[in-house]
Residue, then its C-alpha position, 0 to 999 in steps of 0.5 A: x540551526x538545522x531545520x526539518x521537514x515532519x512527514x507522516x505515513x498514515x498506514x494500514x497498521x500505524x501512522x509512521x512519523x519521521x522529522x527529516x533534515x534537508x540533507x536527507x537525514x533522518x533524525x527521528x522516527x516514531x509510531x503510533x498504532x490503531x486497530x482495524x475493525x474486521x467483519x464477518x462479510x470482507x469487513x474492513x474499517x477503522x475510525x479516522x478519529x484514531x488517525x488523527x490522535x495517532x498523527x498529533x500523537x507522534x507530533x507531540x513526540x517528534x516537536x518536543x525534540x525540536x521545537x515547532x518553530x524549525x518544522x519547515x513543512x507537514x508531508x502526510x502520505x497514506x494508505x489509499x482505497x478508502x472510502x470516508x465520507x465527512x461532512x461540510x465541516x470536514x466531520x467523518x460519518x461513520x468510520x473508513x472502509x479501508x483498502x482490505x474492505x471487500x464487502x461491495x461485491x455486488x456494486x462492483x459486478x454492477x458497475x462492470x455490467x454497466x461501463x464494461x471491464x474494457x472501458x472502465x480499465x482503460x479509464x481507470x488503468x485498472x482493473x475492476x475491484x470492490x476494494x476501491x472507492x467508487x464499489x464502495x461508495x455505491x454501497x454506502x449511498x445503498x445501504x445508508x443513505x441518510x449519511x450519504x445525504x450528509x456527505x459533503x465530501x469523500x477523502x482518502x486517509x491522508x486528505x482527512x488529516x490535510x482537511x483537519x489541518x487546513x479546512x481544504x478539501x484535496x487529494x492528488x492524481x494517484x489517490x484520485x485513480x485509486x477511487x477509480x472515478x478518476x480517468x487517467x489519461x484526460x486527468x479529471x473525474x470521469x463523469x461515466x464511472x460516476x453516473x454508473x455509480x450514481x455518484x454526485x461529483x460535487x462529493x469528489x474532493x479537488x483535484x491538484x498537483x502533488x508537492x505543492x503548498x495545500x494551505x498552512x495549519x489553522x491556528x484552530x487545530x495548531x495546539x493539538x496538533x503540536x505545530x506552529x500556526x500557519x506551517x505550509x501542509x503539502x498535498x502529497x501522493x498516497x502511499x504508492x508513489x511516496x515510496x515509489x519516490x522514497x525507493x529512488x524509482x525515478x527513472x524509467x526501468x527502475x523496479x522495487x518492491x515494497x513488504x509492507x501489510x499490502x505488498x507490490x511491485x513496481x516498474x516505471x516503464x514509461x509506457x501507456x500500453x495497458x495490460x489486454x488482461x487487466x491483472x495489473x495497474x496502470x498509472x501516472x507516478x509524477x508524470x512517468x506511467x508506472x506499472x505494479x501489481x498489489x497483493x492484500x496480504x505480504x506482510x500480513x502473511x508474515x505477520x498472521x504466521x508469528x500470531x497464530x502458529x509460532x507461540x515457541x518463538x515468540x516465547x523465546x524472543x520475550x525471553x532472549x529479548x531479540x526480535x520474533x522475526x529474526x528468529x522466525x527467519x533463523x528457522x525458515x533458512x534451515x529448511x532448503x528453497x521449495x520447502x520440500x514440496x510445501x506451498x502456502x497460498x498468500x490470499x488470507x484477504x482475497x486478492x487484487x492482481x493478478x486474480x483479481x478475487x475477494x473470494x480466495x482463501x489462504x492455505x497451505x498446500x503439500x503437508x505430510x506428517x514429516x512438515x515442521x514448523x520452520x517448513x511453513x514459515x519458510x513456505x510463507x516467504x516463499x508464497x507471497x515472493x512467488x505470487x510478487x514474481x508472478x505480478x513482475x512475470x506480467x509487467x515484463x510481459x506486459x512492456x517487454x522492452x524495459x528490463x530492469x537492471x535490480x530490484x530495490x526493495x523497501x517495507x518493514x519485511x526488506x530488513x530480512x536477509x533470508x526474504x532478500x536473498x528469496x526475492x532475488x532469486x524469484x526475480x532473478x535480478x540483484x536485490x538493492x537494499x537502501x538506507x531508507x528501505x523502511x522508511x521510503x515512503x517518509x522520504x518520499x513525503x521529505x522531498x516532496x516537501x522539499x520541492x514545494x517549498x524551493x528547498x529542492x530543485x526537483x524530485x530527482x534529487x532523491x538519488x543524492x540523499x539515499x544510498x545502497x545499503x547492501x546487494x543480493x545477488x540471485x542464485x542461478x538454480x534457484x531462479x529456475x526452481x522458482x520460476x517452476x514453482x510460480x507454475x505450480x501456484x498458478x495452477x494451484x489458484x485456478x484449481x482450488x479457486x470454486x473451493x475457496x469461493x464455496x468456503x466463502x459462502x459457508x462464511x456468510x451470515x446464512x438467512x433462517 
């Protein structure tokens, strides 16, 4: 009787569950869906309590095909960055400011001011960001700071759901790096970010090894969980080295990309040298240093597209009973790469690397009377692949010596040809379309889990379970048209950025 391993992606949109074989093999999938709460001032929140009922949600499905007694362990990996604070008994305060919550300005331009972008980038491989933790958690303790009296502990989405299900107050190194309180280098909280911060370290969770045994599920939460008291939970890593791991990226010049909500690319270089900009990020992915670069908004772009400009296709696709998406790309391939001059700008949520800037806006540059609706659709994919093609540009630059071979591409936004054969040809290297490429970062949490409980000899084993589902190979000219268009975005980031930081003023709650 074959038994399996139950992972979980707690993300930005949903919690995405997969029961997963020994052999690789995924049995079955399920989502389970929350909102985000968006504010007027880079608000961005979510209740953890909706993590927790869309993770027992998706258990009482998967379970129910097989029973609690052959789960062999619980994997849960998760969108990073948020700032939760809970209680002694492990009780969320008030809800997460999640990773595209970017309100923490002026505590970020604090801390900056106190240690020094130098400094604090070489602890943290990081650039300073309000979208991390630690900005955030100075807000907090300022502006409520009863609750943050309250706070036994802060955790990362995927380190509530292991607390609510073994009591155990945990993360692991990458989570960790991305409250940026953590130095990278001697692995251990750093006591100078905190006491610029004025963050109690007591309120930081352990520190430990990724696929590990955390603890087993207690037998108080077992039944809503709809697991078997005492199934091993395993400390997984957030979700950029789950999918890092699910992609097959374990060997140093392995690259992939991932088209999710948030979007990045990612190089295992081996190399601790850091970027002199600080535009991208460095950090230990299982003992490898890996360099990547994150923009807010990818797949959201696409997504924001199909809501709010393309109501006729949605229309049709209700109608015709095929996927929004595919149409959406039926009519992007009809318009030739370039988009006759049309530039879409991808900062809908500010932006992380390389600008750096919660501030930027989104746009749509080059319009005419004669733009059509498939113009802007293709013009999107093309935006968020080019600003992808200018973070890998850095990485390149950044350790020359490591020249990928291919790209593997992996996210919801992988499943388009039309976006594969675009960044391909951004690029300018085959793009490597996997048999996980949607669910990468499950299988990451699989073989983690796996490892933990001696069912796998290592990580490695990764390249055994996941296959090449197809190759696109780049366009020559195209590779150089785009390479001049990155050029153009560039230029166009640098020249509309004063407009875009006076347009987010003219947002903000003006005082009568």
């Amino acid at each position: 009787m074959e038994h399996f391993f139950l992972a979980h992606d707690i993300g930005t949109s949903c919690d995405k569950a997969a029961l997963v074989d020994t052999h690789g093999r995924v049995y079955k999938t399920v989502t389970e869906g929350y909102p985000i709460h968006y504010g007027s001032q880079n608000q961005a929140e979510q209740e953890p309590e909706d993590w927790w009922r869309a993770f027992c949600a998706a258990n009482a499905r998967l379970t129910a095909e097989v029973g609690k007694q052959r789960i062999l362990a619980v994997a849960v990996s998760g969108q990073m960055m948020a700032c939760l604070p809970v209680d002694r008994a492990g009780v969320s305060l008030r809800p997460a400011m999640i990773w595209a919550d970017g309100r923490a300005v002026r505590e970020r331009d604090e801390l900056v001011s106190a240690v020094g972008t130098q400094a604090y980038s070489e602890i943290t491989g990081m650039r300073p960001s309000e979208n991390y933790a630690l900005s955030k958690m100075l807000w907090f303790s300022r502006h409520e700071p009863k609750l943050y009296e309250k706070t036994f502990c802060f955790l990362a989405a995927k380190d509530y759901i292991n607390c609510r299900l073994t009591g155990i107050f945990a993360t692991d190194r990458e989570d960790a790096a991305y409250f940026h309180a953590y130095d990278i280098v001697h692995r251990e909280w750093s006591a100078k970010l905190l006491g610029a911060a004025g963050i109690d370290l007591g309120k930081l969770p352990r520190v430990a090894e990724p696929a590990t045994v955390l603890g087993g599920v207690r037998a108080a939460v077992a039944d809503e969980a709809s697991l078997a008291p005492g199934t091993p939970v395993i400390l997984c890593t957030g979700d950029g080295d789950a999918a890092t791991l699910g992609a097959g990226a374990v060997e140093i010049g392995d690259a992939y990309t991932c088209i999710g909500t948030s979007s990045w690319v990612s190089v295992l270089t081996g190399e601790p040298k850091q970027d002199p900009l600080h535009r991208i990020a460095k950090a230990d992915c299982f003992g490898v240093w890996r360099d990547s670069g994150t923009m807010q908004a990818g797949g959201f772009s696409y997504s924001w597209l199909k809501d709010m400009l393309c109501a006729g296709e949605r229309e049709r696709a209700r109608q015709s009973g095929r996927s929004v998406y595919t149409l959406l790309d039926e009519a992007a391939a009809s318009v030739p790469p370039g988009t006759n001059g049309v530039l879409y700008l991808p900062y809908l949520l500010g932006e992380r690397s390389p600008w750096w800037d919660s501030r930027l806006s989104g746009a749509f540059l080059g319009l005419s009377g004669g733009t059509t609706g498939a113009t802007l659709i293709r013009a999107v994919l093309e935006g968020v692949a080019m600003h992808l093609g200018l973070i890998y540009d850095i990485i390149r630059e950044t350790v020359p010596g490591v020249r990928p071979r291919a790209m593997r591409i992996i996210g919801g936004g992988g499943q388009s040809a039309l976006w594969r054969q675009i960044f391909a040809d951004v690029y300018g290297i085959p793009v490597l379309e996997t048999t996980v490429s949607e669910g990468a970062g499950t299988l990451g949490c699989a073989v983690m889990a796996g490892v933990a409980i001696g069912c796998y000899p290592d990580l490695s084993v990764i390249r055994q379970l996941e296959k090449i589902k197809s190759v696109t190979e780049p366009v020559p000219e195209r590779e150089k048209l785009y390479q001049e268009r990155r050029g153009v975005l560039a230029q166009a980031v640098n020249a509309l950025t004063p407009v875009s930081h006076l347009l987010w003023a003219a947002r903000q709650p003006q005082i009568t």
